[in-house]
C-alpha positions as CSV (number, residue, x, y, z in Angstrom):
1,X,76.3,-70.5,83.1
2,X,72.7,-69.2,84.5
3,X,74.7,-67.7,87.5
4,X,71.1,-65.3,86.9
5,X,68.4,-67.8,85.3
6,X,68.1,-70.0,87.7
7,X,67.1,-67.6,90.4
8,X,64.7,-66.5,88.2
9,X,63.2,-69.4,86.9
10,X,62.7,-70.7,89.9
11,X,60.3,-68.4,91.1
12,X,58.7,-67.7,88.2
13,X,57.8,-71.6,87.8
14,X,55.9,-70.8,90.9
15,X,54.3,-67.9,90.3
16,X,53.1,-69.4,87.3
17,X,51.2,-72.0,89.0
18,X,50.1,-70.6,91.4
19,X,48.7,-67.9,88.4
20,X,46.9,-71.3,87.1
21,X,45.5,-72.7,90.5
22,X,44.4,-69.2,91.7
23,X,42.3,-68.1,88.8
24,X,38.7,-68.9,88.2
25,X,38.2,-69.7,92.0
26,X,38.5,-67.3,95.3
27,X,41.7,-67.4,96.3
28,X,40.0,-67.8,99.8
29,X,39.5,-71.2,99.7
30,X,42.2,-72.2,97.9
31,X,44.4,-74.1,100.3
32,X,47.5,-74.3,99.1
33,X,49.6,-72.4,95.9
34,X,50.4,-74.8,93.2
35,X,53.4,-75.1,91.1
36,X,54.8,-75.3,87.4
37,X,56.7,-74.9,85.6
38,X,74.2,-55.7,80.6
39,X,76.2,-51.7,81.0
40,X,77.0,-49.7,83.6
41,X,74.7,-49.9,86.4
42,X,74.1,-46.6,88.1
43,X,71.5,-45.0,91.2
44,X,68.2,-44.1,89.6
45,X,67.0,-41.4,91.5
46,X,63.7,-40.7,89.3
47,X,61.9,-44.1,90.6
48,X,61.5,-45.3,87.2
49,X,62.6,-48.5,86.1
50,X,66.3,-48.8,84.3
51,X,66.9,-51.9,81.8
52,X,69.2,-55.0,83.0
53,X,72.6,-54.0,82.7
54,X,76.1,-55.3,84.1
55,X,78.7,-52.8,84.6
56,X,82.3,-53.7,83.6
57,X,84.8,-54.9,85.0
58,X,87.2,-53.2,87.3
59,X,91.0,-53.4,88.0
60,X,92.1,-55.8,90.3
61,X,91.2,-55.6,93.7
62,X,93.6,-58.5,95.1
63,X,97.6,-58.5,95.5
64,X,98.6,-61.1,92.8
65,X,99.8,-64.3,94.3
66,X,101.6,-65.0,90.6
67,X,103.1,-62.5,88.6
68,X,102.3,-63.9,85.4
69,X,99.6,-62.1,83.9
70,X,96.8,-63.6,81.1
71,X,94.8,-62.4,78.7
72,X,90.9,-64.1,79.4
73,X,89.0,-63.5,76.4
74,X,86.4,-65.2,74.3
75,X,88.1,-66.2,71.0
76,X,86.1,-68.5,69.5
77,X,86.2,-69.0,65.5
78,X,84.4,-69.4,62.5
79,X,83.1,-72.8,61.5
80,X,83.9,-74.2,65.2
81,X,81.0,-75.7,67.6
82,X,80.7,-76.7,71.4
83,X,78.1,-78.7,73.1
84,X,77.4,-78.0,76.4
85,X,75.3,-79.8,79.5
86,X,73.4,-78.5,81.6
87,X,71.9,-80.2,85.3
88,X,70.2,-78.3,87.5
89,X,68.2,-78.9,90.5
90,X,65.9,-76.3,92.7
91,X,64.2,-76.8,95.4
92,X,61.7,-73.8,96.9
93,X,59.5,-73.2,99.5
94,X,56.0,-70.9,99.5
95,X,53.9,-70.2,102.6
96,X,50.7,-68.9,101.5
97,X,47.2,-68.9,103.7
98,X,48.9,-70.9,105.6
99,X,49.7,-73.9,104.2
100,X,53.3,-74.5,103.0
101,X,54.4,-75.6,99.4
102,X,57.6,-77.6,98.4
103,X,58.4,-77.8,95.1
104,X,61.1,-79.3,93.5
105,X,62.4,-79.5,89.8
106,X,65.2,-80.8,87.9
107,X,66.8,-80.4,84.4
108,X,69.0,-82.0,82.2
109,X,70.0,-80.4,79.0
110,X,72.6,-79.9,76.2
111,X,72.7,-76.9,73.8
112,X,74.6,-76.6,70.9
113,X,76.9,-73.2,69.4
114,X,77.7,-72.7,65.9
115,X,79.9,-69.9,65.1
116,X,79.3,-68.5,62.5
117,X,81.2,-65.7,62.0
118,X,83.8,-63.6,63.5
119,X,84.1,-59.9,62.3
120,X,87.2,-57.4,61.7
121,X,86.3,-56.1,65.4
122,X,86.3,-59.6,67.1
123,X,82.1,-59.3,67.4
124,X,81.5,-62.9,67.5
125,X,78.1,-64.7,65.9
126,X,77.2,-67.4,67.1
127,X,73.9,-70.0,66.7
128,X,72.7,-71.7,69.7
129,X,70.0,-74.2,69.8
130,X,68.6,-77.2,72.7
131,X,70.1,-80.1,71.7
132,X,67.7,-82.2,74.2
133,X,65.7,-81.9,77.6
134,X,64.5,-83.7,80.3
135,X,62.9,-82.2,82.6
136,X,60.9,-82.9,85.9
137,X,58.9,-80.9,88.3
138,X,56.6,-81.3,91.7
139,X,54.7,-79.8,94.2
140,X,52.0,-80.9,96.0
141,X,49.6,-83.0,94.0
142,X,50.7,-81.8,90.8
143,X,53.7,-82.6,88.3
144,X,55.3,-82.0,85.3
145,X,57.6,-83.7,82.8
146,X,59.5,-83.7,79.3
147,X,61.8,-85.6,77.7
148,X,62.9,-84.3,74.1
149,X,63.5,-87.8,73.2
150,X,60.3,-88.8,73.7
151,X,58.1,-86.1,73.3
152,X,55.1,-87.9,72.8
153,X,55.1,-89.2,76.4
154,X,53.9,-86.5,78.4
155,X,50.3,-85.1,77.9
156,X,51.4,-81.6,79.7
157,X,50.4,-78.7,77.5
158,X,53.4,-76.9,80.0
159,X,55.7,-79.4,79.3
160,X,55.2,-79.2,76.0
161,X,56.1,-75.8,75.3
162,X,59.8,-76.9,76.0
163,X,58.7,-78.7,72.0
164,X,58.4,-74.9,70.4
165,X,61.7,-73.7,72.4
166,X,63.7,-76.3,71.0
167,X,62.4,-75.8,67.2
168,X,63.9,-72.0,67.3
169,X,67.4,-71.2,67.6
170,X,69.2,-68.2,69.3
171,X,71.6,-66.1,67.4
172,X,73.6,-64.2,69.8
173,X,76.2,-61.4,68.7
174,X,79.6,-61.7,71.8
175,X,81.9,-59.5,72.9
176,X,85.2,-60.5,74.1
177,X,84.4,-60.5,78.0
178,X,81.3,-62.9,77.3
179,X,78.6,-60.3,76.8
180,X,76.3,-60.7,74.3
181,X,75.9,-57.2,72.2
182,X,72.6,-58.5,70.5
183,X,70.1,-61.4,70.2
184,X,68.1,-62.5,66.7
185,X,65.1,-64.9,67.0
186,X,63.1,-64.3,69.9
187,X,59.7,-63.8,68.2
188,X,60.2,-66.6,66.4
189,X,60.9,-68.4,69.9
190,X,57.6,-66.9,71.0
191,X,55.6,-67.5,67.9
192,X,56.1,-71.1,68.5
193,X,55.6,-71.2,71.9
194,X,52.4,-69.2,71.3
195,X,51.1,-71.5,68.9
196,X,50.6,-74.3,72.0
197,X,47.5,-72.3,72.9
198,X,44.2,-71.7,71.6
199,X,43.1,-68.2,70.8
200,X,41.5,-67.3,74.1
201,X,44.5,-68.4,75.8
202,X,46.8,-66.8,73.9
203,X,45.0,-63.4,73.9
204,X,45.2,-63.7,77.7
205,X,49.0,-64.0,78.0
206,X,51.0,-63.1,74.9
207,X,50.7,-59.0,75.8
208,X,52.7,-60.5,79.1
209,X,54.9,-63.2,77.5
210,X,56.1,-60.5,74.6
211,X,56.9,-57.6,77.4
212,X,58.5,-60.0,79.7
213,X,60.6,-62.1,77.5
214,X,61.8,-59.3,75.1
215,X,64.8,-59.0,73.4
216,X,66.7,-57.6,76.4
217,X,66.0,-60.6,78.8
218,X,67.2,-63.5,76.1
219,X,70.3,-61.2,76.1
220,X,70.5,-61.7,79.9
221,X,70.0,-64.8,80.1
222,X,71.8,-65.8,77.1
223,X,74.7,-63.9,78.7
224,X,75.0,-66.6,81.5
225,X,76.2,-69.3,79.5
226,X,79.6,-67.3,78.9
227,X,81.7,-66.8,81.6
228,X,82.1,-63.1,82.8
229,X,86.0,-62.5,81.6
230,X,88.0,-59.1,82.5
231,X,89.0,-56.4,80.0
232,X,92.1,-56.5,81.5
233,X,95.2,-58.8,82.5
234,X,95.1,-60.6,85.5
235,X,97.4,-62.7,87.6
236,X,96.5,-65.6,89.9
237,X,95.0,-64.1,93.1
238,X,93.5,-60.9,91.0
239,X,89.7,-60.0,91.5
240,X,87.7,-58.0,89.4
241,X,83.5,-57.1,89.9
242,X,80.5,-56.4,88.0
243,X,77.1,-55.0,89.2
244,X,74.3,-57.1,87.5
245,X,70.9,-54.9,87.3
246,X,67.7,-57.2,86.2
247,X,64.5,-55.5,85.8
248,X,62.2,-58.0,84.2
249,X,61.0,-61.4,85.5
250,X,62.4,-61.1,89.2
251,X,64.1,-58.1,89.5
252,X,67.5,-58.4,91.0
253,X,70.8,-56.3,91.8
254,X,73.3,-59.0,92.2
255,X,76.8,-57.8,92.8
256,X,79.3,-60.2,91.7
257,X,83.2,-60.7,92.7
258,X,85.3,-63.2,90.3
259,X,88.7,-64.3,91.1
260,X,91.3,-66.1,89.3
261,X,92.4,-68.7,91.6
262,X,94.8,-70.9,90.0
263,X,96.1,-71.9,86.1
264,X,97.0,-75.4,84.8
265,X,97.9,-77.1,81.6
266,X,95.6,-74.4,79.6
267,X,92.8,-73.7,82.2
268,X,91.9,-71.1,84.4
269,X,89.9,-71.5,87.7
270,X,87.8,-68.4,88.2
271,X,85.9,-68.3,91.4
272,X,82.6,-65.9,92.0
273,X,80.7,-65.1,94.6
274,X,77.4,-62.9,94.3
275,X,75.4,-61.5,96.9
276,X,71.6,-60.9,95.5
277,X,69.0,-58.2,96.6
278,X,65.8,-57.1,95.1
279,X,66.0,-54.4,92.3
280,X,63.8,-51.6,94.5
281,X,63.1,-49.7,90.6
282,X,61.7,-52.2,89.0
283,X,58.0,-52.4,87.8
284,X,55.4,-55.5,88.9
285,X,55.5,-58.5,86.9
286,X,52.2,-59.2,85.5
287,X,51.1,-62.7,84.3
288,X,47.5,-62.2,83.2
289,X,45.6,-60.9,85.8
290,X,48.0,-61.7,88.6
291,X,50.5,-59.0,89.8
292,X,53.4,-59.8,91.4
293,X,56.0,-57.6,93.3
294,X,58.6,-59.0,95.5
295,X,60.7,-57.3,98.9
296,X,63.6,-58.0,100.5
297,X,64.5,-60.8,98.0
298,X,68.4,-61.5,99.5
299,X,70.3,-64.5,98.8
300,X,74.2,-66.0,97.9
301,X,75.9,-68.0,95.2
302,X,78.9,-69.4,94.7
303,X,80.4,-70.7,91.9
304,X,83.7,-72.1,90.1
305,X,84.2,-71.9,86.8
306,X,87.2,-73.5,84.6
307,X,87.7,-71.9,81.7
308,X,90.1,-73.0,78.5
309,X,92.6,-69.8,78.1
310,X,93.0,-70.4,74.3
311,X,89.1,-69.9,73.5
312,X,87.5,-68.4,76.9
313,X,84.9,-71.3,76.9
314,X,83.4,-72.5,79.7
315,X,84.9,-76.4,80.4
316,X,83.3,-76.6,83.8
317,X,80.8,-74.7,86.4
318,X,79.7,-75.2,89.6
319,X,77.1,-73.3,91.3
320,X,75.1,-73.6,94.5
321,X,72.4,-70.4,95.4
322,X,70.4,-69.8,98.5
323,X,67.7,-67.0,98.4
324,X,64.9,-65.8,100.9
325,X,62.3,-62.8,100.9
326,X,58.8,-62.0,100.2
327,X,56.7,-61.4,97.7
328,X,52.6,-59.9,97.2
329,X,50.4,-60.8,95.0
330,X,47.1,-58.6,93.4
331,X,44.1,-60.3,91.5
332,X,41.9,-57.6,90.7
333,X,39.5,-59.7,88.9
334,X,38.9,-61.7,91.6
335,X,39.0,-59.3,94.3
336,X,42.2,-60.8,95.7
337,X,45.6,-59.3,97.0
338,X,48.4,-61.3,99.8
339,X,51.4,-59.3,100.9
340,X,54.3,-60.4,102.9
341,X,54.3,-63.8,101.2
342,X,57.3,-65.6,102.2
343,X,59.5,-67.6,99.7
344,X,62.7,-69.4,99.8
345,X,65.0,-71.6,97.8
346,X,67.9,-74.0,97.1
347,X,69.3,-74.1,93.8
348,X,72.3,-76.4,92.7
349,X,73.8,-76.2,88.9
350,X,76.6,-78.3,87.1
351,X,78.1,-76.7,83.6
352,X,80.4,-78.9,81.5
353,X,81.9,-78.8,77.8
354,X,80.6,-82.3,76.6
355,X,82.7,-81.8,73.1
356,X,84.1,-79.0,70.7
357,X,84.8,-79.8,66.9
């Protein structure tokens, strides 16, 4: 679950900010930045920029330690639903003219699935929408907060958007190994979150909020909340990898090893550990008028996942990230560009079944 997300919403909750603080003033005397809130990868020797893709997975890499081998698969079916938690906590670190940020966030949430259908293939549908979310966010002077179950409370137009997110579901299409084939809804998602702004502020950042959070990222990140299962048996003490290739929000090649480290009473232990690097292909994010490009983005993560062998649903995840690098920023507008800004950041995430029916 968000093995990828939460790298990259933790940078772009601070590129966002600092996008708010930076425009309509010279960057010159700001003093500090603010804060807010796949397929078979391949070499791409043309320069241009390839879409997000994860390759398969591969044969076991690893001398079995059990002979028995399983079949991991996600084998959900129709008419069943799982609620799932999510807590998360980031903490990340700019230096920028100078002066040093911290920012910190947290997040509580639970999503729901409904599956609502199955076909003669084993293509799975399935419905997901936020149950609830409490969030919390810091750095500097500023702050941020939202609690879905008392929405009223917080006067944060930000915040607030999480209101429009949670009134549109997700309808995912999943293949047996966890991938999701296909994604319905996202311009609905956007529509709503759209409609928080008034029409000179929407103008300004839907182009950018449309191209970035297209139809491809929601299946990316919708992706992470299933774990990443083989297309082939495996014994205890078998590995198998995948080669992750993200191209919008913060481009990323994160190569990933999984191995099944133990079975008991019905559930499998998969470990994974991912080594991240930035995605040299991929075009500048643009928010508004700030460009954004980042080098020698490099981090770790490690994460334990148990999964229930009858369904291939996630029971429980851990996951702890570290990341470090650079990144530039251009405001032509205002006459502005930084290079060689450096970033880093802590992320820990907890993943847990709360109750099927």
């Amino acid at each position: 679950m968000n093995r990828r997300n939460i790298f990259i919403l933790s940078l772009l909750l601070v590129l966002s900010v600092i996008f708010v603080t930076s425009c309509g003033k010279s960057p010159s005397t700001s003093t500090q930045p603010g804060n807010q809130n796949s397929s078979s990868s391949s070499s791409n020797p043309t320069g241009s920029t390839p879409p997000n893709t994860t390759s398969p997975a591969s044969t076991p890499t690893s001398p079995a330690a059990d002979a028995t081998k399983v079949s991991l698969k996600l084998n959900v079916q129709t008419g069943q639903s799982y609620r799932s938690k999510m807590t998360t906590s980031q903490t990340t670190t700019v230096v920028m003219d100078g002066q040093t940020q911290n920012s910190d966030s947290t997040m509580d949430a639970v999503m729901k699935f409904d599956v609502s259908g199955v076909d003669a293939v084993g293509l799975m549908t399935v419905v997901s929408k936020y149950e609830s979310v409490n969030t919390q966010s810091h750095s500097g002077t500023q702050a941020s907060a939202y609690d879905s179950t008392n929405p009223s409370a917080s006067q944060d137009p930000e915040a607030k958007m999480w209101d429009a997110v949670m009134a549109a579901p997700i309808t995912m299409v999943l293949s047996r190994q966890g991938q999701v084939q296909e994604v319905q809804g996202v311009s609905d998602v956007l529509d709503h979150v759209l409609k928080q702004y008034d029409d000179a502020k929407r103008k300004l950042i839907e182009p950018t909020l449309r191209s970035t959070f297209s139809d491809q990222y929601f299946k990316d990140q919708m992706s992470d909340y299933f774990a990443p299962l083989p297309d082939h048996l495996v014994a205890v003490g078998d590995s198998w990898q995948s080669t992750t290739t993200v191209s919008s929000g913060v481009p990323l090649v994160m190569e990933n090893t999984m191995t099944l480290k133990k079975r008991e009473a019905g559930v499998a232990t998969i470990s994974i550990q991912t080594t991240l690097n930035t995605n040299p292909h991929a075009a500048p994010l643009k928010i508004g008028p700030v460009e954004t490009s980042y080098q020698d983005l490099s981090g770790t993560q490690s994460a334990e996942l148990q999964i229930d062998e009858k369904t291939g649903w996630i029971v429980k995840e851990t996951v702890t990230q570290d990341f470090k690098g650079h990144m530039s920023m251009k405001i032509d507008q205002l006459g502005f560009q930084q290079t060689a800004i450096p970033i880093t950041g802590h992320t820990d995430m907890t993943y847990e079944l709360i109750r099927p029916q």
